[in-house]
N, C-alpha and C positions, 0 to 999 in steps of 0.2 A: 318199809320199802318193799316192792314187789319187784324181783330179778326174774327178767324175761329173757329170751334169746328170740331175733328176729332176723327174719330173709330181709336182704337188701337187695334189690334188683331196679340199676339205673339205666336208660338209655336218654345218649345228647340231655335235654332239661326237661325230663319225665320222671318219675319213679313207681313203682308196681306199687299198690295198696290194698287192703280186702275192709271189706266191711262185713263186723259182726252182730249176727242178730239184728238185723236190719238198722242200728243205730245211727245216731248223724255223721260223726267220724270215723274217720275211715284210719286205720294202720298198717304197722306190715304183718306178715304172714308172721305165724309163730305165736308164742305164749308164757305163760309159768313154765319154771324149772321146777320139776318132781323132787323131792326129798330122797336122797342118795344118788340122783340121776346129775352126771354133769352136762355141760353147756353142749356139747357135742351129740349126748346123747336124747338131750330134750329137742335141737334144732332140729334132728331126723325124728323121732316123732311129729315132731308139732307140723311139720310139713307134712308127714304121710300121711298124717288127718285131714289136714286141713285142702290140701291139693291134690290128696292123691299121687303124691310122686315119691318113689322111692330111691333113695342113693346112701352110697355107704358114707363111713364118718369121713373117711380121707377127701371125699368130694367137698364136704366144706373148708372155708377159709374162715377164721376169725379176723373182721376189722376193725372192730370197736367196739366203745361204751361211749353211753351217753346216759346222762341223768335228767329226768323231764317231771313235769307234772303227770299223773296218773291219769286215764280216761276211761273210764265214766267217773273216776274214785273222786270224789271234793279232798282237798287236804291230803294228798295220796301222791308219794315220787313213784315213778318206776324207774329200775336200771334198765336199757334195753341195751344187751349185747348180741350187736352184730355179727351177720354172717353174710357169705355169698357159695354161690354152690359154682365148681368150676365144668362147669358141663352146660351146651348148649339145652334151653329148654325153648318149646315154642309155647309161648306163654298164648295165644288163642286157643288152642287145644288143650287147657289144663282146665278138669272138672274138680269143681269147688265142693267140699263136703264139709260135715262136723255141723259147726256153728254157723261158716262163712256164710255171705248169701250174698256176696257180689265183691268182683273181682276188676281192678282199671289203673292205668297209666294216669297220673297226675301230674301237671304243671307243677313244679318245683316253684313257681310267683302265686300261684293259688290256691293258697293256704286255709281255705273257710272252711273247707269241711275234713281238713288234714290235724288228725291228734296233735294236744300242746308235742308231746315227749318226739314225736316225727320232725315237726318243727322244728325241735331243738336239733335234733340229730339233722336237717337237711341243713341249719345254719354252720353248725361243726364239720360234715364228712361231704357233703354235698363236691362231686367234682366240678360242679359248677353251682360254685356260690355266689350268693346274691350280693 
């Protein structure tokens, strides 16, 4: 199983998604947990790569776990444990780096090109579930 921590970022029936390496699905922001690094301290890396934004540990919240299929992996769960940063960010003005190479709000009902493991997490945590 692959333990990830991941940015959750909802508005109304939207949610924030990046896509890496230009592949078909898209997820959330975030990644692997490093070997001695915990969940707090992977969330703030994996954002300071990926987005560019920097905030200390206290600005995140943990809200969950969700268990999914893996993507790109065949045969592959991942744990993705959630986070949200409590600070206003203006998400138009955030420059995408690392891997990312495109950054968008999703329709929470359109799901085709949103990873199985997001999926699972919007059927679970979603504040507007389907």
């Amino acid at each position: 199983m692959i333990k990830c921590v991941c940015l959750v970022e909802e508005r109304e029936d939207q949610i924030l998604l990046v896509q890496v390496r230009n592949r078909e699905k898209y997820y959330f922001p975030g990644g692997k947990i490093d070997e001695g690094e915990t969940q707090l301290e992977a969330i703030q890396r994996e954002i300071k790569e990926e987005l560019q934004l920097e905030f200390s540990l206290q600005d995140f919240t943990y809200i969950g776990t969700v268990v999914g299929d893996a993507y790109p992996q065949p045969d592959t769960l991942t744990e993705l444990n959630g986070f949200t940063i409590n600070k206003q960010i203006d998400w138009d003005n955030v420059k995408i780096d690392h891997e990312i190479t495109d950054i968008r709000w999703f329709d929470k009902n359109d799901t085709a090109l949103i990873a199985p493991a997001v999926v699972k997490w919007i059927e679970t945590f979603s504040k507007n579930p389907q």
